[in-house]
C-alpha positions in Angstrom: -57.5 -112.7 157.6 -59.0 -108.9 157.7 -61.1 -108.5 160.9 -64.1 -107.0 160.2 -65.8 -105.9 163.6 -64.6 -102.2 163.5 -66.9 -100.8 160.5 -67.1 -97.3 162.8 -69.8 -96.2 160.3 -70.5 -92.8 163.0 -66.9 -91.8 162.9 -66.5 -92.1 159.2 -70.0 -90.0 158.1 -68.9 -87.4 161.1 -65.5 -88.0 158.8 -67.1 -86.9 155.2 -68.9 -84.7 156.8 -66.0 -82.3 157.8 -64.6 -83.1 154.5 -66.9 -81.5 152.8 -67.5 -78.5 154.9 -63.8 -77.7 154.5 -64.1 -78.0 150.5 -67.5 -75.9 151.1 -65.7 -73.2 152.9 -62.2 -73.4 150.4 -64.6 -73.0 147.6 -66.9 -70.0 149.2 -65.2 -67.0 148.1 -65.2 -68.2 144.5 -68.8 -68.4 144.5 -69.8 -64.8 144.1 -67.5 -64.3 140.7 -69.2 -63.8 137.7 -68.8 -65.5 134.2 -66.0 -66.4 132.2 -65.2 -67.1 128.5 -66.6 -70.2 127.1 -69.6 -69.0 129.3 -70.7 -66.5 127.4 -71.9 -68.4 124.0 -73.2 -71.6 126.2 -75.2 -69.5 128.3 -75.0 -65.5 128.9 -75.1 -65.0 125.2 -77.3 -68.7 124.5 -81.0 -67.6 125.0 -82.5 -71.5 124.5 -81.1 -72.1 128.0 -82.5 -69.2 129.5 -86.5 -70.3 129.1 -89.3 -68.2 129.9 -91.5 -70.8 130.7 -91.7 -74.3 131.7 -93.0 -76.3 128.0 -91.4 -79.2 126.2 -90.6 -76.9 123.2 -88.6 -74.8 125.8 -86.7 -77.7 127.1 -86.5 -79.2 123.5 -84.7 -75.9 122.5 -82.5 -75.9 125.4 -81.3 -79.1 125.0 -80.1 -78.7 121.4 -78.2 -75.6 121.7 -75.2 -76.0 122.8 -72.5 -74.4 120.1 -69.7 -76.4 121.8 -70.3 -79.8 120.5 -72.2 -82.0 117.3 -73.8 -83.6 120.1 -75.4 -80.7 121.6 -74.8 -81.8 125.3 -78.4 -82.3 125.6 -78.3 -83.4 129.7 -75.9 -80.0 131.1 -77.8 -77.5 128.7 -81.1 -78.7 130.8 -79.5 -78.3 134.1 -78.7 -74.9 133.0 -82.0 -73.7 131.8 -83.3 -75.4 135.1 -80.8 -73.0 136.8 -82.5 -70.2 135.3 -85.7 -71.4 136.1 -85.2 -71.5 139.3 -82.8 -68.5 140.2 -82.6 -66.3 137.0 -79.3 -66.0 135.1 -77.3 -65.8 138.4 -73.2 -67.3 137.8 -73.0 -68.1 141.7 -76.2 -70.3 142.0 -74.9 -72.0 139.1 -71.4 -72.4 140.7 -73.3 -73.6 143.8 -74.7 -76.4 141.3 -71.5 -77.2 140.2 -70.0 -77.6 143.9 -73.0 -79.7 144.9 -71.8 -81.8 141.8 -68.3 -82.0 142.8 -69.0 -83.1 146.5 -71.2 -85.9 144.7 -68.1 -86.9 142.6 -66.1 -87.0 145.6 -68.4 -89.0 147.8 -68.7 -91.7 144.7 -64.4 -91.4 144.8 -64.7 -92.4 148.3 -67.1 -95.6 147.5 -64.5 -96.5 144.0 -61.7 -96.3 145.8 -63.0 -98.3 148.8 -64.9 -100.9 146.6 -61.7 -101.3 144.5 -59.3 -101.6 148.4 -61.7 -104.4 149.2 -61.7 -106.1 146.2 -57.7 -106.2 146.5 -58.0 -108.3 150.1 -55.9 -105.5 151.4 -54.2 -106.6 154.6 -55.3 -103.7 156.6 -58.9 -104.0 158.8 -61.8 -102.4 157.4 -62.0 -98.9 159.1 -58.3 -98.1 158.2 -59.5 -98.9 154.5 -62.2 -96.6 155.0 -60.1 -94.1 156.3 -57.5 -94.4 153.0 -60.3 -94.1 150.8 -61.9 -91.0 152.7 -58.5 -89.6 152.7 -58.0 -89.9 148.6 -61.3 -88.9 148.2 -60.9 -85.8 150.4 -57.0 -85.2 148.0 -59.2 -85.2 145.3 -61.5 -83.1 145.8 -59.6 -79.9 147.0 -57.2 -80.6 144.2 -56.4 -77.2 142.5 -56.4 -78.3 139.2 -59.8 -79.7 139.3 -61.1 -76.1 140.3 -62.5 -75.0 137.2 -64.7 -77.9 136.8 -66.5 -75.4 139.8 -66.4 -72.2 139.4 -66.0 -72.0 135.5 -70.1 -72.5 134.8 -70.0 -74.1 131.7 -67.2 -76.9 132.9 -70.3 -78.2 134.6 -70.2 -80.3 131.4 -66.9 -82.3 132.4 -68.0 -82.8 135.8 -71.7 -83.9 135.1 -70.4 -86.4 132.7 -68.0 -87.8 134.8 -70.7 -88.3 137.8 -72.1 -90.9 135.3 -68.7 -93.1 134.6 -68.0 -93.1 138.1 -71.3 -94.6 138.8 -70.9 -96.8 135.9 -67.4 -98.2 137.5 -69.3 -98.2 140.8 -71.5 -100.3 139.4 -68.8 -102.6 136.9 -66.5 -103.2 140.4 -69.9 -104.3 142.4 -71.2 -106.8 139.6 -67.8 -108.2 139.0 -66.4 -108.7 142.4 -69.6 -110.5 143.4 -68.9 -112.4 140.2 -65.0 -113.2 141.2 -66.4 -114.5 144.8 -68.6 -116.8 142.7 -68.7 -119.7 140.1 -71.1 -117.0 137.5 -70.1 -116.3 134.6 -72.8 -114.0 133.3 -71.3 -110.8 131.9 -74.6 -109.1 131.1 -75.0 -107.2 133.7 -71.3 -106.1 134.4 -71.7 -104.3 130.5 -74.8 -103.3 130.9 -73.9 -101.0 134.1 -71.1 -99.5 131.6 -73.2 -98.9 128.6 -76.1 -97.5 130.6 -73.6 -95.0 132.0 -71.8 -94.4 128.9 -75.4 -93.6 127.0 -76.1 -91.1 129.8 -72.7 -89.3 130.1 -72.7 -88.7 126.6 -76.0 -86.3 127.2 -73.5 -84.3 129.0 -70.1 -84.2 127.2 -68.6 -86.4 124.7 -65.7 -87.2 127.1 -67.7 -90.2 128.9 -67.5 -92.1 125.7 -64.1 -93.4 127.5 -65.6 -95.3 130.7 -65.8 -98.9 128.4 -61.8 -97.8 128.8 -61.5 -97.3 131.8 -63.6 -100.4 133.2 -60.9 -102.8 130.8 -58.2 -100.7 133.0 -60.1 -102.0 135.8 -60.7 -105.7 134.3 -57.2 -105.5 133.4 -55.1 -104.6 137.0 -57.7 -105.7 139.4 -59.8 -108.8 138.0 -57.2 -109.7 135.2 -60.0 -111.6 133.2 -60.2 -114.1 135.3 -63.6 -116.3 136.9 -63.6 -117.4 140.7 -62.3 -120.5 139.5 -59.1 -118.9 137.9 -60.0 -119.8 134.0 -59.7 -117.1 131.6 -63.3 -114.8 131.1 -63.3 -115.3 127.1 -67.2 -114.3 127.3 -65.9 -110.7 129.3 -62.9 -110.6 126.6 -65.6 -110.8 123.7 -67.8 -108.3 125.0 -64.9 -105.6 125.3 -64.3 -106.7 121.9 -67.5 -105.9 121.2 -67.9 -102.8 122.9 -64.5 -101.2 122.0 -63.3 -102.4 118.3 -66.3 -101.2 116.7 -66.7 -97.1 118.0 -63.0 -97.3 117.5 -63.0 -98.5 114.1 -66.4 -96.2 113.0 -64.6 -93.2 115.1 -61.4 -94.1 112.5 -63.5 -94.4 109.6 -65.7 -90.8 110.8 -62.4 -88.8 111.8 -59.7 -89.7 109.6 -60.2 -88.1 106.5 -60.5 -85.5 108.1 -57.2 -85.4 110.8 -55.3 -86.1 107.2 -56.7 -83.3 105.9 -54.2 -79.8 106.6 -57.6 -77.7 106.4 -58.4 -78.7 109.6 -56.0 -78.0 110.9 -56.1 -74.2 108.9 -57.5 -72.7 112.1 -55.1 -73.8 115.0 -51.4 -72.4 115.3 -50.5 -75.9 115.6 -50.2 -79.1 113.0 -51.1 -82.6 113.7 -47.0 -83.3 113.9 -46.8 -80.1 116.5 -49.5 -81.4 118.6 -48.4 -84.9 119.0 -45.0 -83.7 119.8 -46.3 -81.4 122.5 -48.6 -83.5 124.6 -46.2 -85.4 126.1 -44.6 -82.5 127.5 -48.4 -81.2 128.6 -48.8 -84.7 130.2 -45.5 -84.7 132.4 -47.2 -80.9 133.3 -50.6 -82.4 134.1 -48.9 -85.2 136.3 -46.5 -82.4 138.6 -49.7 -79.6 138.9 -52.2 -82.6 140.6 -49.0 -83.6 142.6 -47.3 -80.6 143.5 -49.3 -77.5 142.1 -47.9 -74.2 142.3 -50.0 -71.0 141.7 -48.2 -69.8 138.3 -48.6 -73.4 136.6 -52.9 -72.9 137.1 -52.9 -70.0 134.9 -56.4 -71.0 133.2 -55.1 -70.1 130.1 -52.4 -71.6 128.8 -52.1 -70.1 125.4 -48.4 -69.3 126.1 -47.0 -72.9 126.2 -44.2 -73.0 124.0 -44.9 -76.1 121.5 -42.5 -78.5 120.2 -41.8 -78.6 116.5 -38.9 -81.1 116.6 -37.8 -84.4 119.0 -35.3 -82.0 120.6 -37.1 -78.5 120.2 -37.1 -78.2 123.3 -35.1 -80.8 124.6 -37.6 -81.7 127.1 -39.9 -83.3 124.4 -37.8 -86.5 124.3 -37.1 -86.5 127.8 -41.1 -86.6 128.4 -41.6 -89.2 126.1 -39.2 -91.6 127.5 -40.3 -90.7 131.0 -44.0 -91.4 130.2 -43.3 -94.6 128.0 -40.9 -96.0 131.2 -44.1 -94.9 133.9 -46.4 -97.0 131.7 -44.0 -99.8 131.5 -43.3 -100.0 135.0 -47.4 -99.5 135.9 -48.2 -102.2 133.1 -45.3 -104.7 135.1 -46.4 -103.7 138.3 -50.1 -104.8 137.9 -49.9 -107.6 140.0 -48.0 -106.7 143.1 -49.6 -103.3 143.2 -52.9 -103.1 141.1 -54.2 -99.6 142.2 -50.9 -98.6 141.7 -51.2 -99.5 137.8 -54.9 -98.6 137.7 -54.3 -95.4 138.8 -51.3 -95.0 136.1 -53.9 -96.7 133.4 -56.9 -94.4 133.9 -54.4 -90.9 133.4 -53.4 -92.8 130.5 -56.6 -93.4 129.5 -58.6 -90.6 130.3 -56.0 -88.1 127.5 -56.6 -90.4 124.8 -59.2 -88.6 123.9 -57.5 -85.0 124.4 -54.1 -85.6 123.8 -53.5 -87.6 120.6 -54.9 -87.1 117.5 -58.3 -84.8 117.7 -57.5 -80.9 116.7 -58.4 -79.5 120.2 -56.3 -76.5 122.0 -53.5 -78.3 123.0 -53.7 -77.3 127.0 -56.7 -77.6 129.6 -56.7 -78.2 133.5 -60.3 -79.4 133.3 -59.1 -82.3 131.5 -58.1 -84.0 134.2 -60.4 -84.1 136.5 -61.0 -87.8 136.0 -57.7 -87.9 134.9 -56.6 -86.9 138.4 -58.6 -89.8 140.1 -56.1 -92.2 138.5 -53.1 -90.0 140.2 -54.6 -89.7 143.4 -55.4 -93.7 143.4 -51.6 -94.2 141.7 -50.3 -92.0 144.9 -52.3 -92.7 147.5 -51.9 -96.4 147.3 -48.5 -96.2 147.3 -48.5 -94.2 150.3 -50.3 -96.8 152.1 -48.2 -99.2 151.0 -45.3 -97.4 152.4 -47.0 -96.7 156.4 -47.8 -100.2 156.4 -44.7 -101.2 155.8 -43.3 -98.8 157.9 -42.5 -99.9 161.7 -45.1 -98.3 163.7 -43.2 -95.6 166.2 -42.1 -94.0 162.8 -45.4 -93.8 160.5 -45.8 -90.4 161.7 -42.7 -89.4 159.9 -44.4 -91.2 156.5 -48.0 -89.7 156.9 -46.2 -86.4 157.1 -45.6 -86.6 153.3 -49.4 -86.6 152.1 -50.5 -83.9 155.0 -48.2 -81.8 153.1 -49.2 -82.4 149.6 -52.9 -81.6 150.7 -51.9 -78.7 152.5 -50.1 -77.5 149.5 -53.1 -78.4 147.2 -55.8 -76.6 149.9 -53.5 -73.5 150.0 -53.4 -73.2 146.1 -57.1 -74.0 145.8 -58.2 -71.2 147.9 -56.2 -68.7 146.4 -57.4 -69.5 143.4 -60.5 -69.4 144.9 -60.4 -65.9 146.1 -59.3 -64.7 143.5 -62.2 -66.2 141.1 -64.4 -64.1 143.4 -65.1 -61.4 141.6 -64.2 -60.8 137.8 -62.1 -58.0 138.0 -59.8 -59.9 140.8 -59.4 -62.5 138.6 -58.7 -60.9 135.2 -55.6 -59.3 137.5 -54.3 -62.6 139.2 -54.7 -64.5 135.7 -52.9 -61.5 134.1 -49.9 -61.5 136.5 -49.2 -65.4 136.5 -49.8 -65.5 133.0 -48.0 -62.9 131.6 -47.0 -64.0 128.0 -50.6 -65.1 127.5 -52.7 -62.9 125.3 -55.7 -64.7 126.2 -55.0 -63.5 129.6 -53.9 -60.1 128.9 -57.0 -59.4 126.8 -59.3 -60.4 129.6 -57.5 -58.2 131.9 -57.9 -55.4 129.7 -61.5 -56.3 128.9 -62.3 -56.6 132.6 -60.9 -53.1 132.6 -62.6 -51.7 130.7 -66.0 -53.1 132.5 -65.1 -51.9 135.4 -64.1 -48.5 133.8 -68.2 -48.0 132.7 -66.8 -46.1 129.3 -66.1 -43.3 131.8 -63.1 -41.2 130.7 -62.5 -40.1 134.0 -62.4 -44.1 135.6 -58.7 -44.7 136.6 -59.6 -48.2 134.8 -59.9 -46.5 131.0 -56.1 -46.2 131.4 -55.2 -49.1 132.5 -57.2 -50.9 130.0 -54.6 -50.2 127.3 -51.7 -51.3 128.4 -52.6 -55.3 128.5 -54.8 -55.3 125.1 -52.0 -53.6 123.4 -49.0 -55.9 125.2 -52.1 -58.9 124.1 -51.9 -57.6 120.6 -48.3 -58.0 119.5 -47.9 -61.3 121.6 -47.4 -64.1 118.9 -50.1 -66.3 118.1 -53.1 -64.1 119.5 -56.8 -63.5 118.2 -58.2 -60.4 116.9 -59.6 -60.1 120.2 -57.2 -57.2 121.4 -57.8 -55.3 118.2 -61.6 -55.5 118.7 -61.9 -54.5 122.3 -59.2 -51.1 121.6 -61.2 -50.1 118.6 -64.5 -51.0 120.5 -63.5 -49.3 123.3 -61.7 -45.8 121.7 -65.3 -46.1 119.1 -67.8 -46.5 122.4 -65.7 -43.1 124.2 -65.6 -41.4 121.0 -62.0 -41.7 121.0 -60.2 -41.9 117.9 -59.3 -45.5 116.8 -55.8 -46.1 115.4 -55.5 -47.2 111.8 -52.8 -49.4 113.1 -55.4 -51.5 115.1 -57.6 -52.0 111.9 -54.4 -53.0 110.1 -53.4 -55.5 112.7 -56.5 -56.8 112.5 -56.9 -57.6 109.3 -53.6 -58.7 108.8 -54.3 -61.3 111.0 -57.7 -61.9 109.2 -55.9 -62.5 105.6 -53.1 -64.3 107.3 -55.3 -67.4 108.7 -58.6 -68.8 108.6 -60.8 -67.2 111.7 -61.1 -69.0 114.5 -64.0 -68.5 116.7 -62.9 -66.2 119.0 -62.1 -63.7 115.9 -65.9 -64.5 114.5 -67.1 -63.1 118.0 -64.7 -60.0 117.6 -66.4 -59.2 114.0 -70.4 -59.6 115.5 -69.5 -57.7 118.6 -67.9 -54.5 116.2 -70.9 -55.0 113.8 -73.8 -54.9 117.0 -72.2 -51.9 118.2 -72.3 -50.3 115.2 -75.7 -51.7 113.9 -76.8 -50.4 117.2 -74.7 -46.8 117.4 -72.9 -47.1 120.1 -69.4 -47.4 118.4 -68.1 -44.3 116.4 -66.4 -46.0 113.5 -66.1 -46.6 109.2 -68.1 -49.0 108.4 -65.8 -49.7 105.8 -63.2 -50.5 107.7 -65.5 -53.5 109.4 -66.5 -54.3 105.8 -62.9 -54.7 104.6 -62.5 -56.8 108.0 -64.9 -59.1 107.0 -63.8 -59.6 103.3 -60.7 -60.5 104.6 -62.1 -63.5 107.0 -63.9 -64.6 104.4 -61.3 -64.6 101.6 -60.3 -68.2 102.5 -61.8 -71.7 101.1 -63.5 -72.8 104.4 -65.8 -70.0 106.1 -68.1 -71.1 108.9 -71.8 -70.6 108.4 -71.9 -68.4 111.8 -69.5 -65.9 109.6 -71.5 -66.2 106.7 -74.8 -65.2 108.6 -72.8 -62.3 111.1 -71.5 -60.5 107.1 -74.8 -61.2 105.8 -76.2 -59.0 109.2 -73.7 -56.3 108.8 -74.2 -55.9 105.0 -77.8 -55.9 105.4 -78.2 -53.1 108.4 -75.0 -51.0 107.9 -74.2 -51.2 104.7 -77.7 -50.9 103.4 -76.6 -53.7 100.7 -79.8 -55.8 100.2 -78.5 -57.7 97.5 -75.5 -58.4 99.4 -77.3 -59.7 102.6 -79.5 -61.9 100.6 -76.6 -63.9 98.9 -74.4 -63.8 102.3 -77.6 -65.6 103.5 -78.6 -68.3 101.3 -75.1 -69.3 101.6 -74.9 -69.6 105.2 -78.6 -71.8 104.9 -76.7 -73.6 102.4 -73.7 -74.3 104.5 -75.8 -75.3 107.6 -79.0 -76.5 106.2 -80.0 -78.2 110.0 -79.4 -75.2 111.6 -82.6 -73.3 111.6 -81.8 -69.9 113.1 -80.1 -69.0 109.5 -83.2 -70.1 108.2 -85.4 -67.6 110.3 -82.9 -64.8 109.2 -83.5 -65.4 105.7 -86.9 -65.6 105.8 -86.4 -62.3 107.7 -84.7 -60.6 104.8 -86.9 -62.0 102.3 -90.3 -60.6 103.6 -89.0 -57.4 103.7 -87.6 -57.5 100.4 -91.2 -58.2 99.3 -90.2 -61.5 97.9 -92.9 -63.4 99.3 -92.9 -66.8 97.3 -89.6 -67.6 98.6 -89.8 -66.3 102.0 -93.5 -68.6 102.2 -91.0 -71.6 100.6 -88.3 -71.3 103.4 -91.1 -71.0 106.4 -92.4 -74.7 105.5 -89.0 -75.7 104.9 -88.0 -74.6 108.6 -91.3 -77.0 109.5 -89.5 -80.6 109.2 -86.5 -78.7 111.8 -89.1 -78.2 114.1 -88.7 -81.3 116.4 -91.6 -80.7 119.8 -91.8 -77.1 118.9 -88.4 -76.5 118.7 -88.9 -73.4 116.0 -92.6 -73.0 116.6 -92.5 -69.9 118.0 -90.3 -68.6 115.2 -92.8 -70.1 113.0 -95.6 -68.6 114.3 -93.9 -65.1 114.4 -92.3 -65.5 110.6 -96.3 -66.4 109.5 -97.7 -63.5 111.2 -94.9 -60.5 109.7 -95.5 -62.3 106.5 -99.4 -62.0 106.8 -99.1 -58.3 107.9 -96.7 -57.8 104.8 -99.1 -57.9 101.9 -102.4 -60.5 101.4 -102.8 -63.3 103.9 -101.3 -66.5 102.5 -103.3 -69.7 102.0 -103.5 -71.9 104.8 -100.9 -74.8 104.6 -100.9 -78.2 106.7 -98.9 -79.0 109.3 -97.1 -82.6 109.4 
């Protein structure tokens, strides 16, 4: 039996406590860099979250504007207009937030993976399970390839979200331990610590919609559906019934059509056949950079991974499946002489169903694992106990030698990574060189280039600025990004913009659909030119756009960025009305298309229609959402000819 007298509660808070000044001090230098891609439309370039007062139709507004998801991501839009509240639109308090959120995760690692040792009866006394758990937690959290879940602002979405499932589990492993020591058989409030946390995860990111998942991974390797008197839990086995048939059947139903359907797929350089060919390959990847990370895999972008179009292009793409199907085999026959061993194995599995199968996402991410990574450290750390207790005392030095290096590994790659996300400029150049074939990467280290070069001719950064947007623009599969930032860049210093880089551009523009990276590159030309910085034809932007929108699916944000262009520098009225209506028409929720049509209509004089689209922005207007707008729109109306007649509110 497991003595229990040595609990040492001083030695292990003394214990976290160092842990988390070391991931502190790893994490320091990477708290004064600035922001990075997805950042800028979520919250640099996202005014909702950047309130100028403290109001419910502030918060209301912040909350639903998040461009990234349907759902809006109500809960980490909020924490970032309260970051701005309380510091401004400062990158390194918000990183600061993020870190504080990561130490959190890790401390509720440390309580899982204790909770889940105990429940196991391990045969080890209670402060050496303490110090295993402490340990895994500690792996975890200076685990490289859960860095950008910190110092990438906007990943504060991933890691917020997963703060909730691992409370819910937290909560699952407490209720049904106590119930597996007892003769109850009430299962109410095991699910209702999973849907509570499920319902509140999903404020933050869509990616907590998994933690029913990952508690029947838990159910299934730990408690194996069992009561305290051994009989099967048919009440627990209906409610996951319950709680996982149906979303999966309505997420079917919801999603299919349109999976089937090759037009989604119009905008990504890959097919539905390409992708599920290639994340087994970007599985085995995930699995080797949380074990043994090396600086070159952690490129951030991975835009460059070669995909696999056939079982044995490349041949690798066979060998991962077989490799993947015979670790789950072996996890799923293992679950009973070493249950964290499988759990661990189940909850990678199950945290990339999501990411990895079916859904047209970019095929490659590091912040996808960090729950993911929890299963791996759980998977590896439990074998590693396994193996010093078994392991005759005079040599489990030699054994504990294996995980001090894998940490040390992990802490050295974390803080270089870490330095070098100190300041944007250092980054864009460590990104660039261990990502060379990246365009992504390339383009941001021209475009940090060309910040740092202040449009000064004389900067020694205008000329290096060249040479990675150009080597970004003929690598295969790259945006119009490159294109945009040469002909934004020669246009800003007067320069004379090649006719090759328009022609690249649109080529790429009439070859494909535009993704949303391109529909950035056409506002940011049209702005500049709207605004006369840049120093080019604006017919060469108009030809741009006609080509974007010459295919059968154009996005409403398109629509609306032509209809801006036509209206201010092509002086085409007309033009910019229809542009418009149609972007209205293909977002009729969104209310900011709205606004600019009402916009274009009072100064058009046509003040029927522009009074008909003001009330119709009214029933959009949930707590005040648009009533600012509203109130402007109704006073440049008033001042635009004779007052209109009062109308009621709802």
């Amino acid at each position: 039996m497991r003595s229990r007298p040595f609990t040492r509660p001083l030695w292990t808070l003394l214990g976290i406590a160092l842990s988390y000044a070391v991931v502190a001090a790893i994490y320091a230098p990477g708290l004064s860099g600035g922001f990075v891609f997805d950042d800028f439309p979520n919250i640099v370039d996202n005014t909702a979250v950047q309130p100028k007062e403290v109001s419910l139709a502030s918060f209301v507004a912040a909350a639903l504007s998040s461009p990234s998801s349907e759902l809006k991501r109500p809960l980490a839009s909020l924490t970032f207009a309260a970051n701005v509240l309380f510091t401004g639109l400062d990158p390194g308090a918000m990183k600061v937030t993020n870190l504080l959120i990561h130490l959190l995760n890790g401390l509720l690692v440390f309580v899982l993976f204790r909770m889940l040792m105990r429940v196991m009866d391990k045969p080890w006394i209670e402060y050496r399970i303490t110090a295993i758990a402490a340990a895994g937690s500690f792996a975890w959290l200076v685990l490289p390839i859960n860095l950008t879940a910190v110092l990438y602002v906007v990943q504060r979405m991933e890691s917020l979200a997963n703060l909730f499932v691992l409370l819910g589990l937290i909560g699952y492993v407490r209720v049904r331990s106590r119930l597996a020591r007892r003769s109850g058989k009430i299962v109410l409030p095991a699910i209702a610590c999973i849907v509570a946390a499920t319902a509140a995860g999903l404020m933050a990111k869509e990616t907590a919609i998994l933690l029913p998942l990952y508690a029947l991974c838990v159910e299934t390797c730990v408690f194996h559906f069992r009561w305290s008197d051994g009989s099967f839990a048919h009440s627990l086995a209906w409610a996951y019934g319950v709680m996982l048939v149906p979303p999966i059947l309505i997420g079917a139903a919801w999603l299919g059509p349109g999976i089937l359907d090759d037009r989604t797929w119009a905008t990504r350089d890959f097919t539905l056949t390409t992708r599920l060919l290639s994340e087994p390959r970007i599985l085995v990847d995930y699995l080797r950079w949380t074990v043994l990370p090396t600086l070159n895999d952690l490129s951030f972008y991975h835009d460059d991974f070669v995909q696999s179009t056939g079982w044995l292009t490349p041949w690798t793409t066979t060998a991962s499946i077989i490799g993947l199907t015979t670790l789950a085999v072996f996890a799923w026959i293992l679950r009973r002489s070493l249950p964290l061993f499988s759990l661990g194995i189940a909850l990678f599995f199950a945290c990339h169903t999501l990411t990895a199968t079916v859904l047209p996402l970019e095929l490659v991410y590091e912040h996808r694992n960090y729950f993911a990574s929890i299963g791996v450290v759980l998977a590896v750390t439990d074998l590693i106990a396994l193996a010093v207790h078994h392991t005759p005392y005079k040599w489990r030095r030699s054994v504990l030698i294996v995980p001090i290096c894998l940490i040390i590994v992990a802490l050295h790659a974390t803080l270089v990574t870490a330095y070098a996300w100190g300041s944007p400029l250092g980054l864009a150049e460590e990104l660039g060189r261990r990502a060379p074939a990246s365009p992504r990467a390339q383009y941001e280290l021209g475009r940090a280039y060309i910040i740092e070069s202040h449009y000064d001719p004389a900067s020694p950064s205008t000329q290096k600025a060249y040479a990675p947007l150009e080597r970004a623009a003929d690598l295969p599969g790259s945006s119009i990004l490159p294109q945009q930032a040469l002909i934004f860049f020669n246009a800003r210093l007067h320069r004379p913009v090649k006719p090759t880089w328009w022609t690249s551009l649109q080529g790429k523009l009439t070859e494909r659909p535009a993704t949303v990276q391109d529909e950035s590159s056409l506002g940011s030309l049209s702005s500049c030119l709207n605004q006369g910085l840049c120093d080019f034809p604006a017919t060469e932007l108009d030809k741009s756009f006609r080509a974007a929108m010459s295919h059968s699916r154009v996005s409403a944000r398109l629509i609306a960025m032509y209809a801006n262009f036509a209206w201010e520098s092509l002086d085409n009225h007309q033009l910019a009305l229809q542009l418009q209506r149609k972007a209205v028409d293909a977002a009729p929720n969104e209310g900011a298309y709205r606004i600019g049509l009402v916009r274009m209509l009072i100064q058009s004089g046509m003040r029927d229609q522009a009074l008909n689209e003001i009330e119709a922005l009214r029933p959009l207007n949930v707590a005040g959402r648009y009533e600012r707008d509203i109130r402007e729109l109704r006073t440049t109306f008033d001042r635009s000819g004779e007052p209109a007649e009062p109308t009621s509110r709802p």
